[in-house]
DRENLOBA-835719 format. One record per residue: residue in one letter; residue number from 1; x, y, z of N, C-alpha, C, O, CB in turn. Coordinates in pm, whole numbers, plus 50000, padded with zeros to 5 digits. Glycine has a CB too. Example, Ala and Ser with C-alpha at 12.3 -4.5 7.8 and 13.67 -1.06 7.14 Angstrom:
# DRENLOBA-835719
   res     n      nx      ny      nz     cax     cay     caz      cx      cy      cz      ox      oy      oz     cbx     cby     cbz
     A     1   51319   49431   50780   51230   49550   50780   51320   49670   50780   51424   49668   50846   51131   49553   50905
     S     2   51285   49775   50708   51367   49894   50714   51290   50003   50787   51341   50114   50804   51408   49940   50572
This chain:
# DRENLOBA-835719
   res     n      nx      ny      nz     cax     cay     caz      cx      cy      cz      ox      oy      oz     cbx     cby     cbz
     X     1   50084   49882   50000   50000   50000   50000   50088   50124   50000   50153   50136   50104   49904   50000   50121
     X     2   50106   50218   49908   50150   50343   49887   50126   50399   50049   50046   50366   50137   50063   50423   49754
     X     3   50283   50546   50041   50239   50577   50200   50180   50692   50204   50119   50700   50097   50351   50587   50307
     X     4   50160   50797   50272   50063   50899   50260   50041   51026   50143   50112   50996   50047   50081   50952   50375
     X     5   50007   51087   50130   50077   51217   50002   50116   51314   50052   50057   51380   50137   49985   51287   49892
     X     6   50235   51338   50000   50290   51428   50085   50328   51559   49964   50394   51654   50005   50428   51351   50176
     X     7   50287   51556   49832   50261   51677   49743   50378   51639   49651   50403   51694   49543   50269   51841   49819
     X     8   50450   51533   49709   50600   51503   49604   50553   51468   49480   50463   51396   49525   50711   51367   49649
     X     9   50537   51459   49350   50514   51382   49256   50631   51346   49177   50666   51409   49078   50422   51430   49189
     X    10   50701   51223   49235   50823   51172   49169   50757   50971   49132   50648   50918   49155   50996   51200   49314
     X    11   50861   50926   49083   50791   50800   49053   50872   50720   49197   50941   50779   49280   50828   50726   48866
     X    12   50827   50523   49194   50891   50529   49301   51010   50486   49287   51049   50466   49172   50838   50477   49389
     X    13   51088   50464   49384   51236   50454   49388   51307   50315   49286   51252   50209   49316   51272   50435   49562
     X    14   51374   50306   49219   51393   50178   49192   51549   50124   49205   51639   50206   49188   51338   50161   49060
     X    15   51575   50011   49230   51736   49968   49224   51732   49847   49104   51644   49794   49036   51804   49898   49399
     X    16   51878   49833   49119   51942   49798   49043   51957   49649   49062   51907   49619   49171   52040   49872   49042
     X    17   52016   49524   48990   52021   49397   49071   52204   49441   49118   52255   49334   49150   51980   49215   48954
     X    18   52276   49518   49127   52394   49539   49156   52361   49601   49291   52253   49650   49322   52474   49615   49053
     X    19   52459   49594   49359   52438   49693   49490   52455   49810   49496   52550   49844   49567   52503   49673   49585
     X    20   52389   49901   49440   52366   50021   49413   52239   50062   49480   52153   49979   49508   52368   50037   49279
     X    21   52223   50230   49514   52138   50266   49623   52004   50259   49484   52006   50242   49362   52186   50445   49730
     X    22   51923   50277   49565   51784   50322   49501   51788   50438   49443   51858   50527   49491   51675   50332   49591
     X    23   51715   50456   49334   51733   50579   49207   51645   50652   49241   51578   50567   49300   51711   50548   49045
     X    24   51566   50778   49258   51447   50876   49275   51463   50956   49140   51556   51025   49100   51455   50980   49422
     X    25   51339   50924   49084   51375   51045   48980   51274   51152   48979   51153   51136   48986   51386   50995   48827
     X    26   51352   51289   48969   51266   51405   48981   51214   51403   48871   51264   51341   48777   51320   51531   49010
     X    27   51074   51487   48861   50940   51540   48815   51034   51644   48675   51109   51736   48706   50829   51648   48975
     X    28   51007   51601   48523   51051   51663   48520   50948   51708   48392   50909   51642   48295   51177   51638   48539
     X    29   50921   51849   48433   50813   51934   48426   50794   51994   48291   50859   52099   48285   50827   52034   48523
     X    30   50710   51960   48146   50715   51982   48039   50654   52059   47979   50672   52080   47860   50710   51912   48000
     X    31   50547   52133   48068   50474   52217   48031   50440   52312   48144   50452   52266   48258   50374   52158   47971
     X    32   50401   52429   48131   50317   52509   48321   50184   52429   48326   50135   52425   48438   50250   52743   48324
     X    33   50111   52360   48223   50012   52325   48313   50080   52188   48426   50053   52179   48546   49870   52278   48209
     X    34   50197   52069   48327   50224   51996   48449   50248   52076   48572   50197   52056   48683   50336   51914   48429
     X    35   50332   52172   48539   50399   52193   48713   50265   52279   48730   50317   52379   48680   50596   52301   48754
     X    36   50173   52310   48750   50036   52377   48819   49981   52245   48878   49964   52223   48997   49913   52461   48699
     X    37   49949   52145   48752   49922   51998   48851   49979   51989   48955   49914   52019   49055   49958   51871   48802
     X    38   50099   51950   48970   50214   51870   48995   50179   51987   49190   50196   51965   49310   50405   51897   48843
     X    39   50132   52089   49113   50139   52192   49233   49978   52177   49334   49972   52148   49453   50160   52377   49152
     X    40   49879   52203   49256   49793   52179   49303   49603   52099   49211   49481   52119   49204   49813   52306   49365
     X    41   49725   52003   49164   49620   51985   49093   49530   51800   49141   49546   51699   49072   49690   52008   48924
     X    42   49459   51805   49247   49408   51722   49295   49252   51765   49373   49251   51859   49453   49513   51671   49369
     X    43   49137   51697   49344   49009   51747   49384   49048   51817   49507   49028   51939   49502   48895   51636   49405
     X    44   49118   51756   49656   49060   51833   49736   49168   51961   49772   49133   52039   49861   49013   51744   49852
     X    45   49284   51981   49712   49299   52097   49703   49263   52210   49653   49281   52320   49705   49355   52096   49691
     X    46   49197   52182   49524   49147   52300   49442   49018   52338   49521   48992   52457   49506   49116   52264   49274
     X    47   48937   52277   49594   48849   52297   49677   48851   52328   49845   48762   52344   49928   48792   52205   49650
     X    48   49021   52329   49852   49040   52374   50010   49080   52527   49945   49063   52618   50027   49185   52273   50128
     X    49   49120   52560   49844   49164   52669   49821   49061   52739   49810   49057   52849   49865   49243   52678   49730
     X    50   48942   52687   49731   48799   52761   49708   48790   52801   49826   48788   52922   49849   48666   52683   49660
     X    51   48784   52703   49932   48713   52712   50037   48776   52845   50130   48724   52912   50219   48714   52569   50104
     X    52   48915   52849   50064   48996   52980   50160   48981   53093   50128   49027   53181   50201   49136   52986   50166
     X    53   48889   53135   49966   48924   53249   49908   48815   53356   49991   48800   53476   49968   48913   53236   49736
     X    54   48747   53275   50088   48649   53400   50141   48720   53450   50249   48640   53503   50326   48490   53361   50193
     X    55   48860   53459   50298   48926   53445   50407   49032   53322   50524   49083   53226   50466   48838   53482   50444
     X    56   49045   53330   50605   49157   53289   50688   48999   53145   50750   48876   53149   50745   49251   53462   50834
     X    57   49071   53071   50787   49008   52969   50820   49012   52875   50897   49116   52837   50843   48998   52933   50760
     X    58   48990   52769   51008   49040   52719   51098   49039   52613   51092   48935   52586   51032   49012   52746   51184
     X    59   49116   52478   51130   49130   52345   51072   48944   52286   51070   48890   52268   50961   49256   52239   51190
     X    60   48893   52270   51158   48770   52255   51161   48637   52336   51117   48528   52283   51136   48769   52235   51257
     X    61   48644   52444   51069   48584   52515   50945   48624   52459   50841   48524   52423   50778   48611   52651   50928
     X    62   48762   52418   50764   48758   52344   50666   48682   52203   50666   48603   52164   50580   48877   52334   50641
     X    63   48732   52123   50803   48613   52054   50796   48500   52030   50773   48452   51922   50738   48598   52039   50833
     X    64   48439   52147   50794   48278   52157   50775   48295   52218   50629   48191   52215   50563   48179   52270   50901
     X    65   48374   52256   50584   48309   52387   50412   48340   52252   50353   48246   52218   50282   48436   52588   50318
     X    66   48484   52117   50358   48501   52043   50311   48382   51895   50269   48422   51807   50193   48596   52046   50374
     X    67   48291   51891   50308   48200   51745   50330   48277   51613   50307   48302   51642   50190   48069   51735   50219
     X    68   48329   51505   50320   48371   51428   50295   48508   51364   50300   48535   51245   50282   48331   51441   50233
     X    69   48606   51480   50333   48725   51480   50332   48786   51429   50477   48749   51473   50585   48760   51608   50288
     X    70   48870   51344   50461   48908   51304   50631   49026   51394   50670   49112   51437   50593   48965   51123   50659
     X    71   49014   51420   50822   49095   51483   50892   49253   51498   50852   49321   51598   50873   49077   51427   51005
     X    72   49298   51372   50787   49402   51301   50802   49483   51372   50670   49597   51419   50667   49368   51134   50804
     X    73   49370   51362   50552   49365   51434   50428   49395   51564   50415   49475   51620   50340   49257   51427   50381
     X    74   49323   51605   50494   49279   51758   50506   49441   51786   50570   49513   51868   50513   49112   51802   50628
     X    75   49476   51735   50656   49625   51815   50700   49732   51776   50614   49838   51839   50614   49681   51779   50854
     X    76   49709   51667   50535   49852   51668   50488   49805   51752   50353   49901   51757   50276   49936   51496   50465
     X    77   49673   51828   50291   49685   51868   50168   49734   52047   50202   49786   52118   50117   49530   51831   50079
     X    78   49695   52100   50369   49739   52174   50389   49831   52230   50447   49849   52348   50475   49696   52191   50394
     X    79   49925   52084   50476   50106   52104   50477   50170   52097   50309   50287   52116   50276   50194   51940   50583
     X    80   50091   52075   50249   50126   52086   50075   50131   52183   50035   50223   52234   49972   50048   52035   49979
     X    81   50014   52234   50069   49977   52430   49997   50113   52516   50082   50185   52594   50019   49749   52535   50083
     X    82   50130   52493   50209   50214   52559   50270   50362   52545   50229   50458   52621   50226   50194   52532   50392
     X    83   50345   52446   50205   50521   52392   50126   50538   52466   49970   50645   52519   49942   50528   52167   50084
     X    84   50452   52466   49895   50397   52514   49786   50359   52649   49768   50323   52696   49660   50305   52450   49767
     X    85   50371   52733   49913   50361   52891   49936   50214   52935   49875   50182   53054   49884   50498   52979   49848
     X    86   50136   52853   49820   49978   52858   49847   49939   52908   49950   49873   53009   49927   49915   52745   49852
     X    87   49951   52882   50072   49858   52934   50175   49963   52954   50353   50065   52895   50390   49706   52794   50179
     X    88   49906   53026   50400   50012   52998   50548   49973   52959   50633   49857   52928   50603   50075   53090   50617
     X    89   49991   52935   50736   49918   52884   50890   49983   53004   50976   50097   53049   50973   49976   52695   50962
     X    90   49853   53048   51067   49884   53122   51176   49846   53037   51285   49746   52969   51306   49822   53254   51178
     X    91   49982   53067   51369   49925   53016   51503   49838   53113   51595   49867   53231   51618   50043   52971   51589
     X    92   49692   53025   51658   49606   53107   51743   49617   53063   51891   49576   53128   51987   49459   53098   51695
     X    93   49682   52938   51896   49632   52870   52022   49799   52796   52035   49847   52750   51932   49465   52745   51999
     X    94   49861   52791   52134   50026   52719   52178   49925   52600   52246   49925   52488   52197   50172   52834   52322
     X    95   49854   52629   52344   49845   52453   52427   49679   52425   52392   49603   52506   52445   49880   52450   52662
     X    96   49621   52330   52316   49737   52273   52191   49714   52353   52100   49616   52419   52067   49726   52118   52122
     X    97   49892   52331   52034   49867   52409   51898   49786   52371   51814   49773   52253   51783   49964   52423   51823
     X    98   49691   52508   51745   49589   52520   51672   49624   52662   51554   49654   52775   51592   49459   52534   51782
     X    99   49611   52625   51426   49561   52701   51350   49497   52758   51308   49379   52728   51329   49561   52697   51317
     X   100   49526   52889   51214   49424   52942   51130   49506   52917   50938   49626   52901   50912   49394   53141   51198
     X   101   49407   52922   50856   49510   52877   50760   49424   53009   50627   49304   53019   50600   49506   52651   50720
     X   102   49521   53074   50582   49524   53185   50492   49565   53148   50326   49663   53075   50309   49632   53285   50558
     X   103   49504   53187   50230   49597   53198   50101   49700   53323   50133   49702   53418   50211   49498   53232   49949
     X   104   49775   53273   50038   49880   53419   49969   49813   53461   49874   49708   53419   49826   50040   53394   49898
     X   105   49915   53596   49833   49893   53632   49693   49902   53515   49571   49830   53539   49474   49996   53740   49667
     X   106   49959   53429   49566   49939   53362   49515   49858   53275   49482   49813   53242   49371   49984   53350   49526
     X   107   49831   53219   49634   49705   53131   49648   49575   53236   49558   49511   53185   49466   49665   53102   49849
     X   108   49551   53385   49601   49473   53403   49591   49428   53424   49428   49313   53434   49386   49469   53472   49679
     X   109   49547   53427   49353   49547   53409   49216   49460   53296   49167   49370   53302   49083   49679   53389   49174
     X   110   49508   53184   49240   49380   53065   49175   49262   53101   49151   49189   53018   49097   49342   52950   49260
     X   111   49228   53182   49170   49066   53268   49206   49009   53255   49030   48924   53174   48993   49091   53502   49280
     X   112   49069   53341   48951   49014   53331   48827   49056   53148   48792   48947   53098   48762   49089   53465   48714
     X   113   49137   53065   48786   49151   52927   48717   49022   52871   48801   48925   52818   48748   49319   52834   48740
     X   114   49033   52885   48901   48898   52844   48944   48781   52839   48918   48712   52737   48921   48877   52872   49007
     X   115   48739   52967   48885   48635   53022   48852   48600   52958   48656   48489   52939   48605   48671   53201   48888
     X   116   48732   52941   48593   48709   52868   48474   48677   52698   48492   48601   52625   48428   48839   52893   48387
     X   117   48765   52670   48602   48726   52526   48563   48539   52483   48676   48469   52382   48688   48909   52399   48627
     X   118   48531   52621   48729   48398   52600   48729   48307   52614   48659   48198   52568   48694   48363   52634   48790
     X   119   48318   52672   48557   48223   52756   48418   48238   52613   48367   48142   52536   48370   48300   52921   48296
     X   120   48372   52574   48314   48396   52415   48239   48271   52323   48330   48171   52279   48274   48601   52333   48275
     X   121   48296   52305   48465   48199   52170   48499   48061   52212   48494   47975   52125   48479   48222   52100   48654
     X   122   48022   52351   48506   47894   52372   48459   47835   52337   48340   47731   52274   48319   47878   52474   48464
     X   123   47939   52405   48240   47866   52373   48086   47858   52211   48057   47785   52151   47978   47968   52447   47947
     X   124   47949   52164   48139   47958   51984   48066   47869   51920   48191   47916   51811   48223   48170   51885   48054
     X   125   47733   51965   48286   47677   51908   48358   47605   51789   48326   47606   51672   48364   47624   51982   48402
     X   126   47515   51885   48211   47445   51755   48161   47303   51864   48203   47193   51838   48153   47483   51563   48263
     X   127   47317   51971   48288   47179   52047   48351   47125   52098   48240   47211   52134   48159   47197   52171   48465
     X   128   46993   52119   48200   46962   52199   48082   46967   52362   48114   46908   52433   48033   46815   52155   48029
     X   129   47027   52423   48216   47053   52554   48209   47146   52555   48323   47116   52600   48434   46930   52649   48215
     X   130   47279   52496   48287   47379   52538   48403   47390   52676   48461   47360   52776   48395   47510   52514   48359
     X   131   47433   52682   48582   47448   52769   48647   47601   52826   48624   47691   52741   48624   47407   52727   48768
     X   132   47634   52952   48605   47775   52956   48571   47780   53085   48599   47668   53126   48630   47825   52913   48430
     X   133   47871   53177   48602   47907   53295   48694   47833   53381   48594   47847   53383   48472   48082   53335   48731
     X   134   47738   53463   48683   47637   53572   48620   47710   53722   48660   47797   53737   48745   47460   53556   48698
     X   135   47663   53804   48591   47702   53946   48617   47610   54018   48749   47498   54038   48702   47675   54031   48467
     X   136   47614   54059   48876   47545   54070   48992   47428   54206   48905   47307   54229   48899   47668   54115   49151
     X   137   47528   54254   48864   47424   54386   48837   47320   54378   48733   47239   54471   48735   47501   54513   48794
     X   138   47303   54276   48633   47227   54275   48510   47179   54087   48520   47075   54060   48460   47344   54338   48352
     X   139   47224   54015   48563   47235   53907   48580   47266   53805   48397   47197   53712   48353   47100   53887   48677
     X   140   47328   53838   48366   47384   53816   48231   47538   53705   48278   47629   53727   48358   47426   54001   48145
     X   141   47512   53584   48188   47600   53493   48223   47708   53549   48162   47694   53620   48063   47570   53360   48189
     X   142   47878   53511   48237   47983   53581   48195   48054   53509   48098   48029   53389   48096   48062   53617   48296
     X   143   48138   53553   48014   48249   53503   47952   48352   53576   48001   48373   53686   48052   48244   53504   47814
     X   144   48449   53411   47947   48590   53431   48010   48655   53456   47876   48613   53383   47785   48660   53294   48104
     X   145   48744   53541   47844   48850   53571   47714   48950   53598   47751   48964   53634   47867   48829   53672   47621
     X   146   49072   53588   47648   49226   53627   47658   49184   53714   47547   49110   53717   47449   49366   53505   47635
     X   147   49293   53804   47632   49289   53941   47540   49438   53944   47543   49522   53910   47627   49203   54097   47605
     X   148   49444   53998   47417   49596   54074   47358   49606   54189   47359   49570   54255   47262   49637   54059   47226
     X   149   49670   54258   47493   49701   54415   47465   49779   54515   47351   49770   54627   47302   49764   54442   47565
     X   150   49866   54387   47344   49935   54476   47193   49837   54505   47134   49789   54617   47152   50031   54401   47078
     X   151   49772   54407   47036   49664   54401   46933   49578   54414   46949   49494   54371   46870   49641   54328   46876
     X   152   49530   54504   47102   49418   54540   47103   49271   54438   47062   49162   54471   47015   49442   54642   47029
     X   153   49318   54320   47098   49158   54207   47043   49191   54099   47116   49298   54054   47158   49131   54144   46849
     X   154   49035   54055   47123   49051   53928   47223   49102   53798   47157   49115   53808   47035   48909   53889   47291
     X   155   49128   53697   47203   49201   53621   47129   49145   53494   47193   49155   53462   47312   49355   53649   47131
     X   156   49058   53399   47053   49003   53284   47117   49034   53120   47063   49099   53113   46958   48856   53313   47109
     X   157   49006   53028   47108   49005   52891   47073   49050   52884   46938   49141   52804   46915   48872   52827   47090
     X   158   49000   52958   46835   49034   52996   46706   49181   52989   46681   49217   52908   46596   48985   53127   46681
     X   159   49257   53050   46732   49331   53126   46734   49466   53022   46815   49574   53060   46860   49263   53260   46796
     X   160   49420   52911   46812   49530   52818   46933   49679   52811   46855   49784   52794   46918   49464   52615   46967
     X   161   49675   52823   46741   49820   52779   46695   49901   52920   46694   50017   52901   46658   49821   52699   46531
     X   162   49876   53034   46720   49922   53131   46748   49919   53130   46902   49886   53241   46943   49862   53230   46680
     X   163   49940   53047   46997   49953   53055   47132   50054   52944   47198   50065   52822   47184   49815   53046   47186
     X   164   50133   53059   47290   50250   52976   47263   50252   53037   47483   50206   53140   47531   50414   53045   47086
     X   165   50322   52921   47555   50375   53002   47684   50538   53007   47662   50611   52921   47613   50330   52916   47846
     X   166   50574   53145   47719   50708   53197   47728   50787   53114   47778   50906   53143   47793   50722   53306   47796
């Protein structure tokens, strides 16, 4: 049985029939979406992060915003984010120590990828009128676009072989 997750994504160790140590081989990262996986790309992180973007939070408030997730889970995905500079822990309480757990600026960046790959599970529900992020003031469902400031125009699906990351 595999041992807990601890956010590493390497393969596992292997040896040799010579007496040679065991090999680890690092992650080696071919695109930004791997290393965004590789970073936080597993159900219940992308949903502890949701769960942080309304503010600072306490191990057992995640519990409850979480449904389903075990205790056990829940701390090692948020010794991951912390290793990963996603999110921080404040201490509130020394006997026993107790947290509060925060995004960064960074963390708080996930905010828009989020918000797309929620528009994505809406449209592919299967609901005959998904629910997907409306405009508060007019209630008009939103679109998401890349825009090109040089060129002044938005730039879509169309347009994929002219899209390249730096």
């Amino acid at each position: 049985m595999p041992g807990p997750y601890d956010g590493a994504m390497t393969e596992p160790a292997r040896t040799t029939p010579a007496a040679t140590q065991p090999v680890k081989t690092a992650p080696a990262f071919t695109s930004p979406l791997e290393e965004a996986t590789a970073r936080v790309g597993d159900r219940w992180t992308l949903l502890l992060v949701q769960a942080l973007l309304d503010g600072p939070r306490r191990f057992n408030e995640l519990v409850e915003a979480l449904p389903g997730i075990a205790p056990n889970v829940l701390s090692q995905r948020l010794k991951h984010l912390e290793r990963e500079r996603v999110l921080v822990s404040q201490l509130y309480s020394r006997r026993p120590p107790r947290f509060a757990y925060e995004l960064t600026a960074s963390g708080r960046e996930l905010a828009g990828a989020l918000r797309l790959l929620a528009q994505w599970g809406a449209d592919h529900s299967g609901a005959p009128d998904p629910e997907g992020l409306r405009h508060l003031t007019c209630g008009t469902p939103l679109e998401a676009r890349w825009y090109c400031p040089t060129c002044t125009r938005p730039v879509d699906d169309n347009d994929a072989g002219d899209l390249r990351f730096a």
